[in-house]
C-alpha positions in Angstrom: 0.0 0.0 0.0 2.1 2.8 -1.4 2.4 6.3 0.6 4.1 9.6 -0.6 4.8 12.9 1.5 2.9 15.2 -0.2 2.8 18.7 1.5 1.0 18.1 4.8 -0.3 15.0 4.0 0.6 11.1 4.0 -1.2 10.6 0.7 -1.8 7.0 0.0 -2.8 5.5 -3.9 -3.1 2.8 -5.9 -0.1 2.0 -8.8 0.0 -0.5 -11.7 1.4 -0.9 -14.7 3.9 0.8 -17.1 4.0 3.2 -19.9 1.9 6.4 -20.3 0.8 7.5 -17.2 -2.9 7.4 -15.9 -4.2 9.7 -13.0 -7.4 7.8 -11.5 -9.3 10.9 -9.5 -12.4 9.5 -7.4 -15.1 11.6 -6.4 -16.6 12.9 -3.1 -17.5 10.5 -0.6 -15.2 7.7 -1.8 -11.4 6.4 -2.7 -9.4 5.2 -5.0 -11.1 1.2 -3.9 -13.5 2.9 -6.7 -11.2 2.6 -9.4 -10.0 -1.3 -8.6 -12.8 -2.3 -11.5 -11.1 -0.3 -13.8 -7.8 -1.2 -12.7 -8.7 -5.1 -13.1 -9.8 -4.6 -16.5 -7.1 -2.5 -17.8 -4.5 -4.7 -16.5 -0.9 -3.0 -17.4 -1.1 -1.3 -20.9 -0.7 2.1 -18.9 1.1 3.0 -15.6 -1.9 3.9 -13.4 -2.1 5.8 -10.3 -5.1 6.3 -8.0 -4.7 8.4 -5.0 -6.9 8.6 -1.9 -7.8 12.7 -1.8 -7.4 14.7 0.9 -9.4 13.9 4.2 -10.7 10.6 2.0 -9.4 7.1 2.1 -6.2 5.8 3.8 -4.4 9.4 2.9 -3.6 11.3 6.4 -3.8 14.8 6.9 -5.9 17.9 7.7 -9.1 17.9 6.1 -11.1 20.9 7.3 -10.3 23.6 5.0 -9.9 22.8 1.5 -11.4 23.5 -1.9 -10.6 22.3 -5.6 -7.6 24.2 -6.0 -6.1 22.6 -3.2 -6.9 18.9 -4.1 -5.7 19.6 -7.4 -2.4 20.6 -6.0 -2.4 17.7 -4.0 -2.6 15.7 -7.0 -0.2 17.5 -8.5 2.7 17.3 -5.8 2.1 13.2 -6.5 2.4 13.3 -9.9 5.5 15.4 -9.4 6.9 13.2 -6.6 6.8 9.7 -8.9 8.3 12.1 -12.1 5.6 11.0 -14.2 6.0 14.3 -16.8 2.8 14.6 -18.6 -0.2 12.6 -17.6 -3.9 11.3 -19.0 -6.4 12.6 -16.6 -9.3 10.8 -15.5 -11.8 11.7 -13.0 -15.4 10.5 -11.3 -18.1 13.0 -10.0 -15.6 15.5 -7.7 -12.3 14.4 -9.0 -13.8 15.4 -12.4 -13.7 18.8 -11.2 -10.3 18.3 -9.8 -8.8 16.8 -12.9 -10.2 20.3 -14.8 -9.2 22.6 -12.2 -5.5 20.6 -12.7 -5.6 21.0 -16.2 -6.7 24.7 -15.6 -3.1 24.7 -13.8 -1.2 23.8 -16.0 -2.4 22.6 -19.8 0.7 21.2 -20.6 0.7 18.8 -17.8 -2.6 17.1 -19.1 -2.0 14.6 -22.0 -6.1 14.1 -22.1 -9.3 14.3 -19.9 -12.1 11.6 -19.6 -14.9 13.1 -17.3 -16.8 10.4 -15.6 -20.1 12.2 -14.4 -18.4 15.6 -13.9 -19.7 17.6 -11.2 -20.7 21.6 -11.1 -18.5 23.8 -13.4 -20.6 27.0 -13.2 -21.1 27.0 -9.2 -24.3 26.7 -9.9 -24.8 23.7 -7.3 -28.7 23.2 -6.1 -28.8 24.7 -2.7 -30.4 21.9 -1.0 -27.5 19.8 -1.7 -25.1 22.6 -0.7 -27.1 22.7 2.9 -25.1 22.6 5.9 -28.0 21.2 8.2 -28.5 18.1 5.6 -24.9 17.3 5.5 -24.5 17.5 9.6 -27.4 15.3 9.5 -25.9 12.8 7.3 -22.3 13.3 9.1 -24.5 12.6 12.4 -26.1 9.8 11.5 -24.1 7.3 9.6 -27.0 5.2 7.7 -27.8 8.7 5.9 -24.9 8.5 4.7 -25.3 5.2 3.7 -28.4 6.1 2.1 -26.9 9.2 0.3 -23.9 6.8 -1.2 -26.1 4.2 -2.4 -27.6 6.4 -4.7 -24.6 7.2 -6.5 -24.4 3.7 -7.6 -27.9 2.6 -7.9 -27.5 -0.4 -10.4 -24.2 -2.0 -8.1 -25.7 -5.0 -6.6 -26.1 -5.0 -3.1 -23.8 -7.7 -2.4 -20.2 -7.9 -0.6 -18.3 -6.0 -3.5 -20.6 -3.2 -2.9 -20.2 -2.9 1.3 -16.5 -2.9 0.7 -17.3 0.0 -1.3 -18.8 1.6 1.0 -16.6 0.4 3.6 -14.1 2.2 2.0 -16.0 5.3 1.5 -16.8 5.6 5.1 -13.7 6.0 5.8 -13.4 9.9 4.6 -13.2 11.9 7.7 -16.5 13.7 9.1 -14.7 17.5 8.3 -13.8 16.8 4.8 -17.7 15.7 4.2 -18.9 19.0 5.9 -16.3 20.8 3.8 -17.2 19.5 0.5 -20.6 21.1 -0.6 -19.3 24.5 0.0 -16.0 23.9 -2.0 -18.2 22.6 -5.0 -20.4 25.2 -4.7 -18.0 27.8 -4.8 -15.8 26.4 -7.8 -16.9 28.0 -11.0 -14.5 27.5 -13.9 -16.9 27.2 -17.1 -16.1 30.7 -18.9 -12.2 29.4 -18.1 -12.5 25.7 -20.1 -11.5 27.3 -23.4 -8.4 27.8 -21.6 -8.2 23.7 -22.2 -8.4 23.9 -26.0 -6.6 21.2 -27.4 -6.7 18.8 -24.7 -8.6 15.9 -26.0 -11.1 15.6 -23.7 -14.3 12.5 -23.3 -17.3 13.4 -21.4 -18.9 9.9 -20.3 -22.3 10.2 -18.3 -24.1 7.4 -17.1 -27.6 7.4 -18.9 -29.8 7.0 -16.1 -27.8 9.1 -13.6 -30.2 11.6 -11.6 -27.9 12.2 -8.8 -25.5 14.9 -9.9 -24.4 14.6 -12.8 -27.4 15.7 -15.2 -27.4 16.2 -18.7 -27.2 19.5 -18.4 -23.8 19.7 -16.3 -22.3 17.5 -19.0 -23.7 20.4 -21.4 -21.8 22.9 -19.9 -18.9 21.4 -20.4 -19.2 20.9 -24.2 -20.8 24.4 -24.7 -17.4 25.5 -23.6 -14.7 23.3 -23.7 -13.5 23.2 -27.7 -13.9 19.8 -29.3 -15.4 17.6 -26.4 -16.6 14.4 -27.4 -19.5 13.3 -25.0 -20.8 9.6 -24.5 -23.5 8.4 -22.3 -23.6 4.7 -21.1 -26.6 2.6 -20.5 -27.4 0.9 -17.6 -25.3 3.3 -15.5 -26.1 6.1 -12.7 -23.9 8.4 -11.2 -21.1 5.8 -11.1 -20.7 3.5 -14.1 -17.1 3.0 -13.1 -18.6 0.6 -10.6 -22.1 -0.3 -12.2 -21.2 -0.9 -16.0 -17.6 -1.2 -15.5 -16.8 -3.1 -19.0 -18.6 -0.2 -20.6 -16.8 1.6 -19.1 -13.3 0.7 -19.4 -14.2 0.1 -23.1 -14.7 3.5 -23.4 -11.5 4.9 -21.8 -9.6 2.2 -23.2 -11.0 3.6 -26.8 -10.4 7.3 -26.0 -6.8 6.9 -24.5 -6.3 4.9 -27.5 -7.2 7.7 -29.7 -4.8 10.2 -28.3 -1.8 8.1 -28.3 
């Protein structure tokens, strides 16, 4: 279970393979576990690395006060620390937001994007999920929380694979979930993504996601981000990294393909 030093943190992620290097970003309210699907079915074509984001995982460190910026420069002090140069960058739900917010640091660190169910670019986040009495509830009260991560993955059978999901999800720290609405709330980068032109970037939505990730966020994206290719996979929620993952992979496996 490799760890780096990373700043002030212990940051922990996932490696395998060799070759072009592969930045796995989870989302909110999970870890890098959510990318072992992926990671199986890629085997070692590329040299993959999933870390566990600040307050999130097995990574240790502070975890009250953070925003996108400052996971992205997490991320970025990693990538730095195991010299991998240039880098693919894929990310799920929140770490879609951090892989842009990356790439918005520094273009010509960012081989390509795949957005899995990208989150909020135009800080235009519903205020009832944004509400601070909701997510003390759910912080409170552990089977809320539950609740609230079960529908990120609707079609993931409720069997053992899926409570060692969650097992590992419950592991992010109680200050980094009341952080996080008001860190994605506040991001809003979609009159910078033109900034990005050139970057081959895939949009991938899961067709029957109703969670966060709506059409409409996806549209955002490709309204202003030049030459974005967008896919939507059946079957799929919020998370088809975990519900359709062969779709899935077929999918980034295609698009990384395509760049190289």
């Amino acid at each position: 279970m490799p760890t780096a030093a990373i700043g002030d943190l212990k940051m922990h992620y996932l490696e395998q393979g060799s070759g072009q290097p592969v930045v796995l970003i989870h989302g909110n309210t999970s870890s890098s576990a959510w990318w072992e699907y992926t990671l199986a079915r890629m085997g070692g074509a590329y040299h993959f690395i999933a870390p566990d984001l600040r307050g999130r995982g097995d990574t240790e460190g502070p975890a009250a006060d953070w925003t996108i910026e400052t996971l992205a420069g997490d991320v970025r002090g990693l990538v730095a620390h195991l010299g991998l140069g240039p880098a693919h960058l894929v990310g799920h739900s929140l770490g879609s937001n951090v892989a842009l917010q990356y790439a918005l640091d520094g273009p010509a660190d960012v081989k390509s994007l795949t957005l899995l169910n990208p989150g909020w670019v135009a800080g235009d986040m519903p205020a009832m999920l944004a509400d601070a009495a909701r997510i003390a509830a759910m912080v409170a009260n552990k089977d809320q929380l539950k609740l609230a991560l079960r529908a990120t993955a609707i079609n993931h059978p409720d069997d053992d694979n899926w409570k060692r999901l969650e097992a590992a999800s419950l592991k992010q720290r109680d200050e980094a979930s009341l952080r996080g609405p008001a860190a994605l709330q506040a991001w809003a980068v979609a009159d910078r993504l033109g900034e990005l032109d050139g970057i081959p970037t895939l949009v991938v939505r899961g067709a029957e996601d109703q969670f966060l990730s709506t059409r409409a966020v996806c549209q955002h994206i490709l309204d202003n981000l030049p030459g974005a290719r967008y896919l939507e996979i059946p079957g799929a929620s919020h998370s088809p990294n975990v519900e359709t993952p062969d779709a899935w992979v077929a999918a980034l496996r295609e698009h990384l393909a395509s760049v190289e």
